[in-house]
CHARMM internal coordinates of N, CA and C (Angstrom, degrees):
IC EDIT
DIST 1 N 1 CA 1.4662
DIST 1 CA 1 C 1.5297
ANGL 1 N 1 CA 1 C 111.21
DIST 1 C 2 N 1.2396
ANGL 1 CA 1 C 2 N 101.94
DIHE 1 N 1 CA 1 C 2 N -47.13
DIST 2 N 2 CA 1.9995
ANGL 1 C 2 N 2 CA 101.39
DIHE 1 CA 1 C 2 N 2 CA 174.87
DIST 2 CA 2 C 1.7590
ANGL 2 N 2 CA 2 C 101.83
DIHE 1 C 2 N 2 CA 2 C -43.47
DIST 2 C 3 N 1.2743
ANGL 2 CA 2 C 3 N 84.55
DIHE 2 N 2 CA 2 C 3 N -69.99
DIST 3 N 3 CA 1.7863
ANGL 2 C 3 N 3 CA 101.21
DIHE 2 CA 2 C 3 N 3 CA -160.86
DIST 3 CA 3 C 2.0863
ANGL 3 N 3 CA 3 C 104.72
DIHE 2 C 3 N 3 CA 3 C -30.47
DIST 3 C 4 N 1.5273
ANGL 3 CA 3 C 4 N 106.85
DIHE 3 N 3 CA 3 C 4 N -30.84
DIST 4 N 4 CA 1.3783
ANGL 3 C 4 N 4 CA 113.60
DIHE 3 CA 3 C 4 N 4 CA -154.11
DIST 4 CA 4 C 2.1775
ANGL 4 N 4 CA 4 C 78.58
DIHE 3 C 4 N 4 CA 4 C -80.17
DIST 4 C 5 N 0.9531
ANGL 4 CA 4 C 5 N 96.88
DIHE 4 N 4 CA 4 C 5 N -40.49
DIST 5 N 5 CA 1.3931
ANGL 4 C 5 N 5 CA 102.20
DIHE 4 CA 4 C 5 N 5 CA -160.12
DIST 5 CA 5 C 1.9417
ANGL 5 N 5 CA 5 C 124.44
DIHE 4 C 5 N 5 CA 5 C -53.00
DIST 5 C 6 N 1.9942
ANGL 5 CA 5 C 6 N 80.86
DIHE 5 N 5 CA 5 C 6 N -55.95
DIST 6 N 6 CA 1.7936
ANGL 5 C 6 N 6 CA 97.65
DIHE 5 CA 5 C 6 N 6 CA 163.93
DIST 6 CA 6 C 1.7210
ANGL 6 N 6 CA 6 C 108.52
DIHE 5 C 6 N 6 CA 6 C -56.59
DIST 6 C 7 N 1.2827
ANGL 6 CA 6 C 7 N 121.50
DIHE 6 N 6 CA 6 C 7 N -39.88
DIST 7 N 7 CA 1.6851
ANGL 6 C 7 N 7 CA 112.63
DIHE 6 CA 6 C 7 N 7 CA -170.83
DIST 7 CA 7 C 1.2023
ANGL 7 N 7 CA 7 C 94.01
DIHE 6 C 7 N 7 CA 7 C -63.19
DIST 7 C 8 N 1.6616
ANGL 7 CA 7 C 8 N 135.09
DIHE 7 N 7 CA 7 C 8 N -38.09
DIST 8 N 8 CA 1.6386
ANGL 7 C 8 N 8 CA 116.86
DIHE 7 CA 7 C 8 N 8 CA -171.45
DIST 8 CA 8 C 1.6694
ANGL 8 N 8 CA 8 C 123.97
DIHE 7 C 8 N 8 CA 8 C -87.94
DIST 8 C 9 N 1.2494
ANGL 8 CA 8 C 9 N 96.23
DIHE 8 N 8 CA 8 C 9 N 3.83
DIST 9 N 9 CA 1.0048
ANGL 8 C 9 N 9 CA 115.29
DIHE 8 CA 8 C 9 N 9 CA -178.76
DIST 9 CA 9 C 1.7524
ANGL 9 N 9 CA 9 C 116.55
DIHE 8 C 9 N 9 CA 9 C -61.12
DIST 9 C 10 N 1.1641
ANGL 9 CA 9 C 10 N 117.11
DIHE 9 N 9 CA 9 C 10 N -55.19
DIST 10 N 10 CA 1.7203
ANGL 9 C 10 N 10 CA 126.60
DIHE 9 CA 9 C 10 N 10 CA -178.05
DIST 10 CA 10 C 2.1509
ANGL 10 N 10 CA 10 C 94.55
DIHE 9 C 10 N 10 CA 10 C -68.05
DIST 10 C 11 N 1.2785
ANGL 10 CA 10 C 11 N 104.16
DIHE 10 N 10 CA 10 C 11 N -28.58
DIST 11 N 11 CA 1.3865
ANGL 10 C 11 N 11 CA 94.14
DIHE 10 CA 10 C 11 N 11 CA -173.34
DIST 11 CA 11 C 1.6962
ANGL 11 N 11 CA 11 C 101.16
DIHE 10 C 11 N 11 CA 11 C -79.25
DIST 11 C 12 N 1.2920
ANGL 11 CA 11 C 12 N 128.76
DIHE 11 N 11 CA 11 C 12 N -36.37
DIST 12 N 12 CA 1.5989
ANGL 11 C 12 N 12 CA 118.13
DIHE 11 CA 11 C 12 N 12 CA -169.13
DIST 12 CA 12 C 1.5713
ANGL 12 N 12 CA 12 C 79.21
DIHE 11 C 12 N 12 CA 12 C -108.57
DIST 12 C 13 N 1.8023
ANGL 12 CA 12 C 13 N 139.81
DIHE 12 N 12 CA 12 C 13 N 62.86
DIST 13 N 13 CA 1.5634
ANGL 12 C 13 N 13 CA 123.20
DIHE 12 CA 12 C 13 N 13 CA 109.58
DIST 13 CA 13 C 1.3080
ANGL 13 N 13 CA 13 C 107.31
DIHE 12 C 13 N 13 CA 13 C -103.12
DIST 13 C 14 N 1.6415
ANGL 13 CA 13 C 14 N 112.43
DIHE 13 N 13 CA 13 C 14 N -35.73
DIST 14 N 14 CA 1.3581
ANGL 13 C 14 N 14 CA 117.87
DIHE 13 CA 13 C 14 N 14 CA 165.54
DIST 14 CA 14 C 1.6041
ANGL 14 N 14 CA 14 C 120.65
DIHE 13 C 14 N 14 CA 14 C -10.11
DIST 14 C 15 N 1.6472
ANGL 14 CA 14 C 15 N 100.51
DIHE 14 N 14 CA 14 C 15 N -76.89
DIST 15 N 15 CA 1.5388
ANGL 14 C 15 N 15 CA 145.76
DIHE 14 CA 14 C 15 N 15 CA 167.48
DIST 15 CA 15 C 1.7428
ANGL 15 N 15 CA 15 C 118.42
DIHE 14 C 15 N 15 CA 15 C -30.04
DIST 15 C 16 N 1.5755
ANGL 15 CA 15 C 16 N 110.81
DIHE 15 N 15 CA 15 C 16 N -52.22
DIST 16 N 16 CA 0.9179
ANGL 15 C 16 N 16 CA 133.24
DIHE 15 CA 15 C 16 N 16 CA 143.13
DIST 16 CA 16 C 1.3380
ANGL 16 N 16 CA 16 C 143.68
DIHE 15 C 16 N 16 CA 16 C -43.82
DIST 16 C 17 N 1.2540
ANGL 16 CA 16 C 17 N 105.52
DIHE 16 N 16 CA 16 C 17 N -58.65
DIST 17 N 17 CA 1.3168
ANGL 16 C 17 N 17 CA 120.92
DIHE 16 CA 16 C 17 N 17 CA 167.16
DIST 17 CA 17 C 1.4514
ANGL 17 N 17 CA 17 C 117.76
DIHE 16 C 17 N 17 CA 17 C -67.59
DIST 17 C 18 N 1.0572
ANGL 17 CA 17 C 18 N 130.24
DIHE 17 N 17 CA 17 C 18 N -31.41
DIST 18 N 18 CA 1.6795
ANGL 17 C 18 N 18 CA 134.54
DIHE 17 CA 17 C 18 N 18 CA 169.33
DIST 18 CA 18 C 1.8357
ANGL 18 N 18 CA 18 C 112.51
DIHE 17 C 18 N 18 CA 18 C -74.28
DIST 18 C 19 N 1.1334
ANGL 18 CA 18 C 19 N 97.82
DIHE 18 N 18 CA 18 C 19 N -40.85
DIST 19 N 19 CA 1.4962
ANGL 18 C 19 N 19 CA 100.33
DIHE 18 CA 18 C 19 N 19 CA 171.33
DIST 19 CA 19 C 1.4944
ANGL 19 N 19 CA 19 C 117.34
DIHE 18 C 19 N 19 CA 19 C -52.71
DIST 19 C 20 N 1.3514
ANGL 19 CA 19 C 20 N 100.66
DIHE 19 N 19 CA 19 C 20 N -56.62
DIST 20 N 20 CA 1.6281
ANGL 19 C 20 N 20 CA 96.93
DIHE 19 CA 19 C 20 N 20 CA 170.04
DIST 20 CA 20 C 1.1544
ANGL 20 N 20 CA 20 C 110.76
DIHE 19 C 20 N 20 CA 20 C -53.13
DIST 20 C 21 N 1.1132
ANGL 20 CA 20 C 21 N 121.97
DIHE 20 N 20 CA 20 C 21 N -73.30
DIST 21 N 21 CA 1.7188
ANGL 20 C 21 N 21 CA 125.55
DIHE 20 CA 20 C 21 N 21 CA -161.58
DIST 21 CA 21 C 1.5736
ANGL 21 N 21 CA 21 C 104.19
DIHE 20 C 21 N 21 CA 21 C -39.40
DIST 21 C 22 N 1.2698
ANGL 21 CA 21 C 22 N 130.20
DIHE 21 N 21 CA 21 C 22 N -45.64
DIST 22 N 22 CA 1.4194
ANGL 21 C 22 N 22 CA 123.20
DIHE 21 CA 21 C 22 N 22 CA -175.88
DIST 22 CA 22 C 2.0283
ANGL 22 N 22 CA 22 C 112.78
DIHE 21 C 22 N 22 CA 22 C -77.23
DIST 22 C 23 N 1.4938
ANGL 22 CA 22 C 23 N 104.67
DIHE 22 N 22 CA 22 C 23 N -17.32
DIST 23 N 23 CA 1.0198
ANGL 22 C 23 N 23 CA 116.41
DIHE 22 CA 22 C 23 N 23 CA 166.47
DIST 23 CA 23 C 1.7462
ANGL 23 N 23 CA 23 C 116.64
DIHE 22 C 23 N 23 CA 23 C -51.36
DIST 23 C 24 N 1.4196
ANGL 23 CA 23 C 24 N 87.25
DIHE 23 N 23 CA 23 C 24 N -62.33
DIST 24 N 24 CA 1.4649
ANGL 23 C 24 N 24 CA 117.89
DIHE 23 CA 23 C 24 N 24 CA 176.82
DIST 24 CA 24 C 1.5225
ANGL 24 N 24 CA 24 C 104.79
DIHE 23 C 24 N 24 CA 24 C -36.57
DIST 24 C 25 N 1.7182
ANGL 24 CA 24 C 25 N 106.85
DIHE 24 N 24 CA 24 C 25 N -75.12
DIST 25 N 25 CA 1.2227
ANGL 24 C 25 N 25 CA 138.99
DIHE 24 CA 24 C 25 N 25 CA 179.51
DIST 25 CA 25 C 1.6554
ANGL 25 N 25 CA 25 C 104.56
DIHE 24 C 25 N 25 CA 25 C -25.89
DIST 25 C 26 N 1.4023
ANGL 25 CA 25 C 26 N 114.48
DIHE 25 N 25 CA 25 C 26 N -64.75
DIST 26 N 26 CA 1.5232
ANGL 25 C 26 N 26 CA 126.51
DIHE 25 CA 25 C 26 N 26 CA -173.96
DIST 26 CA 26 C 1.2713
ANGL 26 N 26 CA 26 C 120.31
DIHE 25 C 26 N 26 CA 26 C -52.70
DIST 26 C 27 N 1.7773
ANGL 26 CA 26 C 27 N 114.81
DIHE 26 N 26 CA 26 C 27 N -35.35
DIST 27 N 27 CA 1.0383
ANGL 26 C 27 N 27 CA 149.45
DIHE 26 CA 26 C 27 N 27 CA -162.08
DIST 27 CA 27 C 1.5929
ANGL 27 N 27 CA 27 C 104.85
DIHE 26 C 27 N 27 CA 27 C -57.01
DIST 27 C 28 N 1.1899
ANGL 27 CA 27 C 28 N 81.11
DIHE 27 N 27 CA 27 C 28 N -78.71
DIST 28 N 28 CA 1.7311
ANGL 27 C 28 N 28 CA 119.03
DIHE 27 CA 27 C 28 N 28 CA -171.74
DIST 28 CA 28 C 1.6200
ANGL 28 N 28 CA 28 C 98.41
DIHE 27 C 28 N 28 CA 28 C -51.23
DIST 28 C 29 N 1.5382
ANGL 28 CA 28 C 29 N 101.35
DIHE 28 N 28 CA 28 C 29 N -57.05
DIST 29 N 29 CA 1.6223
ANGL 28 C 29 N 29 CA 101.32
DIHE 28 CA 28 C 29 N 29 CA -168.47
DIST 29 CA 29 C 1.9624
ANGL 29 N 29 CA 29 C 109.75
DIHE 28 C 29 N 29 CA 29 C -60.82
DIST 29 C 30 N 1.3859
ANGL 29 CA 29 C 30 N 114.33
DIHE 29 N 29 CA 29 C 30 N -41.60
DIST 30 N 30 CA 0.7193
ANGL 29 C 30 N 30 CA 102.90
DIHE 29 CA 29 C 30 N 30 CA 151.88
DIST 30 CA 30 C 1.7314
ANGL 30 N 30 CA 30 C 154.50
DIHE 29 C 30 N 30 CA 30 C -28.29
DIST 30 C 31 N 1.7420
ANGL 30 CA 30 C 31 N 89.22
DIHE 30 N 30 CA 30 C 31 N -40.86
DIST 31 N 31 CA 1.6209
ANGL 30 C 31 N 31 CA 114.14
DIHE 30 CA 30 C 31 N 31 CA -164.50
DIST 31 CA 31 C 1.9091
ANGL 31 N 31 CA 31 C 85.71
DIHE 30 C 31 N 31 CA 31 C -71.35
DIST 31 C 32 N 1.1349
ANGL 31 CA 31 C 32 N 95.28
DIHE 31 N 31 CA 31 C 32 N -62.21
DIST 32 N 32 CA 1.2639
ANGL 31 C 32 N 32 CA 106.74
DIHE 31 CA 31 C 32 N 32 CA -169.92
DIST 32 CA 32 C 1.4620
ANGL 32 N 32 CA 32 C 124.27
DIHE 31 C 32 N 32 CA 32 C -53.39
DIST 32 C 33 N 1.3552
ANGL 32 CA 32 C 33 N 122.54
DIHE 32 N 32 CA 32 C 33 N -12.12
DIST 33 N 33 CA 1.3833
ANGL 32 C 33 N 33 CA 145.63
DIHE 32 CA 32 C 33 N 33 CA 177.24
DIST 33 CA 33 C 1.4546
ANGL 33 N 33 CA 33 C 96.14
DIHE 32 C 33 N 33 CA 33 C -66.86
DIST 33 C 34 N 1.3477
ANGL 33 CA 33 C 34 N 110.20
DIHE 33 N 33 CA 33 C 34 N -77.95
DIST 34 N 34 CA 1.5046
ANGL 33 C 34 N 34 CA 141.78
DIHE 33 CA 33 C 34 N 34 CA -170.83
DIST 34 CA 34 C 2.2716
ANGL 34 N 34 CA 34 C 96.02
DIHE 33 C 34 N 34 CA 34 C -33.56
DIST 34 C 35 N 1.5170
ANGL 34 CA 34 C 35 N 100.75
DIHE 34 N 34 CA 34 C 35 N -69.81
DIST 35 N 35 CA 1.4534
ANGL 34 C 35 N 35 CA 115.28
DIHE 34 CA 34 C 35 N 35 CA 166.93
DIST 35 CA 35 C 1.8548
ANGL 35 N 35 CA 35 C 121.19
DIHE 34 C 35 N 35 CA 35 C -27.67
DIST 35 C 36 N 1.1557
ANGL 35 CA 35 C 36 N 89.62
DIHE 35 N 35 CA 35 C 36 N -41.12
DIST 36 N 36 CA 1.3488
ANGL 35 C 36 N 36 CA 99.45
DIHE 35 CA 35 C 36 N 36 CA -166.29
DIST 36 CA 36 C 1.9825
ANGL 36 N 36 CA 36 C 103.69
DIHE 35 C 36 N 36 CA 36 C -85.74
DIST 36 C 37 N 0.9746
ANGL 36 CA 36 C 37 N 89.33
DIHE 36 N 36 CA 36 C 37 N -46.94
DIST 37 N 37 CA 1.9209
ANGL 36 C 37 N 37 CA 93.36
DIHE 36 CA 36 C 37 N 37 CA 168.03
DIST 37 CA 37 C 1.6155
ANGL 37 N 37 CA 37 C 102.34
DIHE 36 C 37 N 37 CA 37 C -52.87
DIST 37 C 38 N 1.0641
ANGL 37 CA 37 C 38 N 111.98
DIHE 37 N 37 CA 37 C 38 N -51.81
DIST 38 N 38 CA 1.5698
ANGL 37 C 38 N 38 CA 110.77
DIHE 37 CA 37 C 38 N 38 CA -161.30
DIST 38 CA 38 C 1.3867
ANGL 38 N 38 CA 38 C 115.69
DIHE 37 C 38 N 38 CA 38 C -89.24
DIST 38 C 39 N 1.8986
ANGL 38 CA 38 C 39 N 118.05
DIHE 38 N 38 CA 38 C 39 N 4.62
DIST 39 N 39 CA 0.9667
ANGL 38 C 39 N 39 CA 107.89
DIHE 38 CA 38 C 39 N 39 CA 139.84
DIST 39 CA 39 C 1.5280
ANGL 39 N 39 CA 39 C 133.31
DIHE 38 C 39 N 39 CA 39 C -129.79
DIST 39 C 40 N 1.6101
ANGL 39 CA 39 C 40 N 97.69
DIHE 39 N 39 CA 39 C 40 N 30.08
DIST 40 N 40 CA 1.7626
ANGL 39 C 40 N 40 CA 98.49
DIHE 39 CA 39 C 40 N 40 CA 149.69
DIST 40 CA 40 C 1.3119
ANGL 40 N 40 CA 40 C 111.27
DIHE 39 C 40 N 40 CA 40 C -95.16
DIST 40 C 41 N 1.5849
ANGL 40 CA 40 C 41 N 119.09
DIHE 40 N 40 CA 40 C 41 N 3.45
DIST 41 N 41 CA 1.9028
ANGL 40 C 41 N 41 CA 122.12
DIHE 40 CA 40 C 41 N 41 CA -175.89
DIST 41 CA 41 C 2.0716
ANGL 41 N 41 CA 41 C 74.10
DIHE 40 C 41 N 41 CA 41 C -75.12
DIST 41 C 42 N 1.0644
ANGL 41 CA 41 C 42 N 126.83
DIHE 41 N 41 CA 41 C 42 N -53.21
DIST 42 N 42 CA 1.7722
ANGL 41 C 42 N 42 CA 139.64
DIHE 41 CA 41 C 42 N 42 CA -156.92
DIST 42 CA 42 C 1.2693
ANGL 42 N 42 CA 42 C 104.72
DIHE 41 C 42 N 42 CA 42 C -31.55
DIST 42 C 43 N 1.9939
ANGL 42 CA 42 C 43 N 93.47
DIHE 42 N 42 CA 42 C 43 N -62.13
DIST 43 N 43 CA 1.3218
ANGL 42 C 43 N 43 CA 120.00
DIHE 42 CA 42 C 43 N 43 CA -157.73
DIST 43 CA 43 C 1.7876
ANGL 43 N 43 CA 43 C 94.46
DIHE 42 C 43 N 43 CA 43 C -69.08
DIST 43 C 44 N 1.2710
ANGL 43 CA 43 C 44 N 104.65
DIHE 43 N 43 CA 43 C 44 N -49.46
DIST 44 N 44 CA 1.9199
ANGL 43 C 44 N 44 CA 101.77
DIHE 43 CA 43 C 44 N 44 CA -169.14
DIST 44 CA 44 C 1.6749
ANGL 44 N 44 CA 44 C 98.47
DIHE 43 C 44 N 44 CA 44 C -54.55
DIST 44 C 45 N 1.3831
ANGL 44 CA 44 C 45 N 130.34
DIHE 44 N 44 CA 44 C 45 N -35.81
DIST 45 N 45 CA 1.2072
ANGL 44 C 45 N 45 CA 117.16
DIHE 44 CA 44 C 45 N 45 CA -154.85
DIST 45 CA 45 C 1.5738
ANGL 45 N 45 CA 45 C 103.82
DIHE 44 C 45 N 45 CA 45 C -86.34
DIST 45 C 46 N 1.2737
ANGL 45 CA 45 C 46 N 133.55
DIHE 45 N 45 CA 45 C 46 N -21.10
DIST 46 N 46 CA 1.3654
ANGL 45 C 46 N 46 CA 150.45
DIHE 45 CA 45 C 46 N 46 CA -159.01
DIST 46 CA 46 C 1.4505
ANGL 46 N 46 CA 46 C 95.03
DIHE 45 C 46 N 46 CA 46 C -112.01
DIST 46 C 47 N 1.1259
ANGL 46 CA 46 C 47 N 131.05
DIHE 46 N 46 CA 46 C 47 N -28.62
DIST 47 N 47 CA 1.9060
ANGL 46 C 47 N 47 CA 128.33
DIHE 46 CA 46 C 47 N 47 CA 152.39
DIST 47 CA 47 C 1.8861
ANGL 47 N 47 CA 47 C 93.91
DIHE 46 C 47 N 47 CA 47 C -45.66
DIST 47 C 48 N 0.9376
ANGL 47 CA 47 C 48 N 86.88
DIHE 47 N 47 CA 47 C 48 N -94.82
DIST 48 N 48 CA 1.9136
ANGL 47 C 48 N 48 CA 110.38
DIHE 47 CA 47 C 48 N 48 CA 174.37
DIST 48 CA 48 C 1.4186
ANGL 48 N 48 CA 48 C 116.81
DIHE 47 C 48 N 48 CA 48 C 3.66
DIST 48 C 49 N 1.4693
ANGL 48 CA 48 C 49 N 100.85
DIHE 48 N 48 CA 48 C 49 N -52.69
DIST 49 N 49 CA 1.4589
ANGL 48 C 49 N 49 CA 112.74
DIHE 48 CA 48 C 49 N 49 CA -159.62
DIST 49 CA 49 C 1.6857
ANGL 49 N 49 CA 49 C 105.35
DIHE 48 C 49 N 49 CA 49 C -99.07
DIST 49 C 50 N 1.0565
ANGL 49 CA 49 C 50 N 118.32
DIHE 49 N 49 CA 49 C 50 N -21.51
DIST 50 N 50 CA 1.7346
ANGL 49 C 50 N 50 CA 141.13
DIHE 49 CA 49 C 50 N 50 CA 163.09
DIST 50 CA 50 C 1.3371
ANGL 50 N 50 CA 50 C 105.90
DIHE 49 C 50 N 50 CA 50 C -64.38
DIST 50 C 51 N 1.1599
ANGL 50 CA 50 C 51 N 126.20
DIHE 50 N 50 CA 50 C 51 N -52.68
DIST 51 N 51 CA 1.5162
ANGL 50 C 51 N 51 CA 125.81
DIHE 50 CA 50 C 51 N 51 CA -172.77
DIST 51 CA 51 C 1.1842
ANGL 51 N 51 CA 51 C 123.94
DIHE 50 C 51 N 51 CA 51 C -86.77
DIST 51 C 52 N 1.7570
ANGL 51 CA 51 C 52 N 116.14
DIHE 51 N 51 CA 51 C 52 N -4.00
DIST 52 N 52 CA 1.7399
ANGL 51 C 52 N 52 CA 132.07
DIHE 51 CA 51 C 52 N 52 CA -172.21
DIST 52 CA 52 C 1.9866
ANGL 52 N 52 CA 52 C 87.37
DIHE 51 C 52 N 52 CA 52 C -107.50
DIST 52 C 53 N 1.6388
ANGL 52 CA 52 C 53 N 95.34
DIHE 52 N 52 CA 52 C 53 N -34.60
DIST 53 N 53 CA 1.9509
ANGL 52 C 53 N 53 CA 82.95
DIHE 52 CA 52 C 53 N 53 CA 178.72
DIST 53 CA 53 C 1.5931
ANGL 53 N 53 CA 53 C 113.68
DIHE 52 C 53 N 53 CA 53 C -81.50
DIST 53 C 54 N 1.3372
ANGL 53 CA 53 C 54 N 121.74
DIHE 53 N 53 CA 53 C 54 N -7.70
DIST 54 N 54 CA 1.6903
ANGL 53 C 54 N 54 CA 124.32
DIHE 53 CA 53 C 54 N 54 CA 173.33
DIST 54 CA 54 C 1.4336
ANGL 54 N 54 CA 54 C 106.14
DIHE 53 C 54 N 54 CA 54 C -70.52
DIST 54 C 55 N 1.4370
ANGL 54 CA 54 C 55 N 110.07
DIHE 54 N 54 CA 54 C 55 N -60.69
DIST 55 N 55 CA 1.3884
ANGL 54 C 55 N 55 CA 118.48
DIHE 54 CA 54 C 55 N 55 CA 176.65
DIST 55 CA 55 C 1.7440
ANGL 55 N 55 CA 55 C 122.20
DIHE 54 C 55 N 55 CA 55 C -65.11
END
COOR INIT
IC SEED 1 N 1 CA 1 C
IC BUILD
């Protein structure tokens, strides 16, 4: 029963190890989603304030 156990062993860190990484993957892309809203909110507000100092 061991012996069956160590052979599956490299296959469920494998298993493991990919899970995270796409975890990771989602994560991040996410993070970076979020970033990107909050700096075209930047860009709209610094339009705004450029076009009230022309006038």
């Amino acid at each position: 029963m061991t012996e069956n156990v160590t052979q599956f062993l490299p296959i469920i860190f494998m298993l493991v190890l990919v899970a995270f990484v796409i975890f990771i993957v989602f994560f991040l892309s996410g993070h970076f989603k979020s970033t990107k809203r909050i700096e075209e909110k930047l860009d709209k507000a610094l339009k705004e304030i450029a076009e009230k100092k022309e006038k």
